[in-house]
N, C-alpha and C positions, 0 to 999 in steps of 0.2 A: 770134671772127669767125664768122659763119656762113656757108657754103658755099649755092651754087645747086646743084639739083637740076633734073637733064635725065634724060628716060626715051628710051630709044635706041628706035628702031619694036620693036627684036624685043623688048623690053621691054614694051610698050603694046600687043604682041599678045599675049605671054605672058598680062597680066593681064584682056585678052579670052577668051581663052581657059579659064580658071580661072572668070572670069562665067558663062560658055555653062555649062560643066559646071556649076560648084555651082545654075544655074537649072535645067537637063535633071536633078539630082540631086534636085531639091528640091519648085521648080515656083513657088517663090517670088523675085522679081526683085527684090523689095525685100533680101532676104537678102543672094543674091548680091551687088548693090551696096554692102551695108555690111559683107560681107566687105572686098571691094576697097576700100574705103576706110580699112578697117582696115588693111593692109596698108601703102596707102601714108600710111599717118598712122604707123604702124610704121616705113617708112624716112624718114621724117623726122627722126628721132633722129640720120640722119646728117649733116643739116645742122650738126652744133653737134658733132660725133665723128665721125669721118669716118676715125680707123684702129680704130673699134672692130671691124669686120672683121678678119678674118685673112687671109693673102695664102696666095694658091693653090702650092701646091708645086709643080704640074707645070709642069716646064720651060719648055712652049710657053706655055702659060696666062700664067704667071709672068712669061713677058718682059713680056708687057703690064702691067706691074701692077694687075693684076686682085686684087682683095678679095674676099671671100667671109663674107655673114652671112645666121644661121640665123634665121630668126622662126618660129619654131613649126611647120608642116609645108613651111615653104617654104622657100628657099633665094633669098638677092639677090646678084648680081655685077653686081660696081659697080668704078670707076677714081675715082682724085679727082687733082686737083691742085690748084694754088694757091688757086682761087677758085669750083669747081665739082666736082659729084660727080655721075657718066655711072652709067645705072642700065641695066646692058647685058642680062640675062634677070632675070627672076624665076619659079625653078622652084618644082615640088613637089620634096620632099625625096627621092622615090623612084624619078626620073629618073634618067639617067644626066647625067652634066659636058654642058651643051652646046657646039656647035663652036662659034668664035669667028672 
């Protein structure tokens, strides 16, 4: 079965965010852009795996069943249930946990 994919606002701003920068880093908008679509062509894997994440250990986190996976410098939390998977931040790996 494949699961839907929804990106929560603070998700779809994280990945605005990561744009801006790798453009102000770069100077090239085409890059940026297929960064970010690398990405989310990246969490599309969890359309079809969806506990290939790990669930977050920390208590508060945790009640939500909140997931956690790594794609190369970044970090996605994400929830799934039956027939959808909530794409709730996507950090850099050198953040800190964000609030929930």
């Amino acid at each position: 079965m494949k699961f839907e994919i929804f990106y929560k606002t603070t998700a779809l701003k994280d990945l605005e965010d990561v744009s801006v920068f790798l453009f102000e880093k770069t100077g090239f908008a085409n890059f940026a852009k297929d960064y970010i679509n690398s990405i989310k062509s990246k969490i599309e894997i969890l359309s079809f795996f969806p506990e290939i994440g790990y669930w977050i250990e920390d208590k508060e986190l945790g009640s939500k069943n909140l997931r956690c996976l790594p794609l190369g410098e970044y970090v996605i939390y994400y929830e799934y249930s039956s027939k959808r998977i909530v794409i709730f931040h996507v950090w850099h790996s050198k953040k800190f946990s964000p609030n929930f």
